[in-house]
N, C-alpha and C positions, 0 to 999 in steps of 0.2 A: 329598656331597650325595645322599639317597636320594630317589627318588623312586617313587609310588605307582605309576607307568601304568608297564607292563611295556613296552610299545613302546617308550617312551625309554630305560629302560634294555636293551632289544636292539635299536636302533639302529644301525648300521652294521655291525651284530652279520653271521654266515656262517649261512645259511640251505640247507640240501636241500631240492629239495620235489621229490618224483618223479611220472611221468604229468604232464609238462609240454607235451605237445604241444597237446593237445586240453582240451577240457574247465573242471573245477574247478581239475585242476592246472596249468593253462596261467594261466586265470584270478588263481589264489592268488599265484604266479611273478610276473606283473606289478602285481597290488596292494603287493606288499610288497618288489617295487624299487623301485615310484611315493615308497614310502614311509622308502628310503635303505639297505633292508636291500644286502646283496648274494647275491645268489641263486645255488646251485648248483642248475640245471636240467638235470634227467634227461629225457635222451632216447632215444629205440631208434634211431631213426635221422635220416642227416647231414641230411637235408631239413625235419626239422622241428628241429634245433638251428640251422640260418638261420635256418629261421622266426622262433626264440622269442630268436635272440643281441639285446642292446640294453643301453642304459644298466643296469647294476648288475645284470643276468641274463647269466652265463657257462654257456652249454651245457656237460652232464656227459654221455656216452653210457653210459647208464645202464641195463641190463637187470636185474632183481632177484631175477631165476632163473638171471644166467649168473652165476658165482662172482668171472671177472675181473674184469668190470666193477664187481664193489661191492668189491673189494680195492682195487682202484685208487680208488675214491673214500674207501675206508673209510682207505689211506695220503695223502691230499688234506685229510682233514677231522683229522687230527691224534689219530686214534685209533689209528696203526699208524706204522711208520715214516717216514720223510721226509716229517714234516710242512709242508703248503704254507698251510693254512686251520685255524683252530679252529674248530670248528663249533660255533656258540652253539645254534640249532634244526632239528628237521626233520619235513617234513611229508610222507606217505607219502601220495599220488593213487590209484596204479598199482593 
């Protein structure tokens, strides 16, 4: 079955969206778990990954300039070894 609306077809689809504490990208993180995605949400740090943990939002500690931190998520989202998620999209805040 194809369908036209992109939303249905990425649908419980794996989402990044980085710059999730504050802001658009806090913002962006909870519109499109309201809406069944499941979200990997980048954070700098543990206080705002409380913050933003909830229904289909998994906090990622996620710096975009430290190297670890996006290896570890770039082997999570199934672009590196030991894959744990496919990443269907992702949406850059930071």
């Amino acid at each position: 079955m194809q369908s036209g609306n992109k939303t249905e077809t990425l649908q419980n689809g794996i989402i990044v969206v980085t710059g999730t504490s504050t802001g658009i990208g806090n913002a962006t993180a909870k519109e499109l778990a309201s809406c069944g995605f499941h979200v990997l949400a980048g954070v700098r740090r543990e206080i705002d990954a409380d913050a933003i943990r909830g229904k289909n939002i998994e906090p990622v500690m996620l710096d975009i300039t430290n190297e670890a931190t996006t290896c570890t998520l770039h082997n999570w989202t199934g672009c590196g070894y030991g894959q744990i998620f496919k990443l269907d999209f992702a949406r850059q805040s930071a």
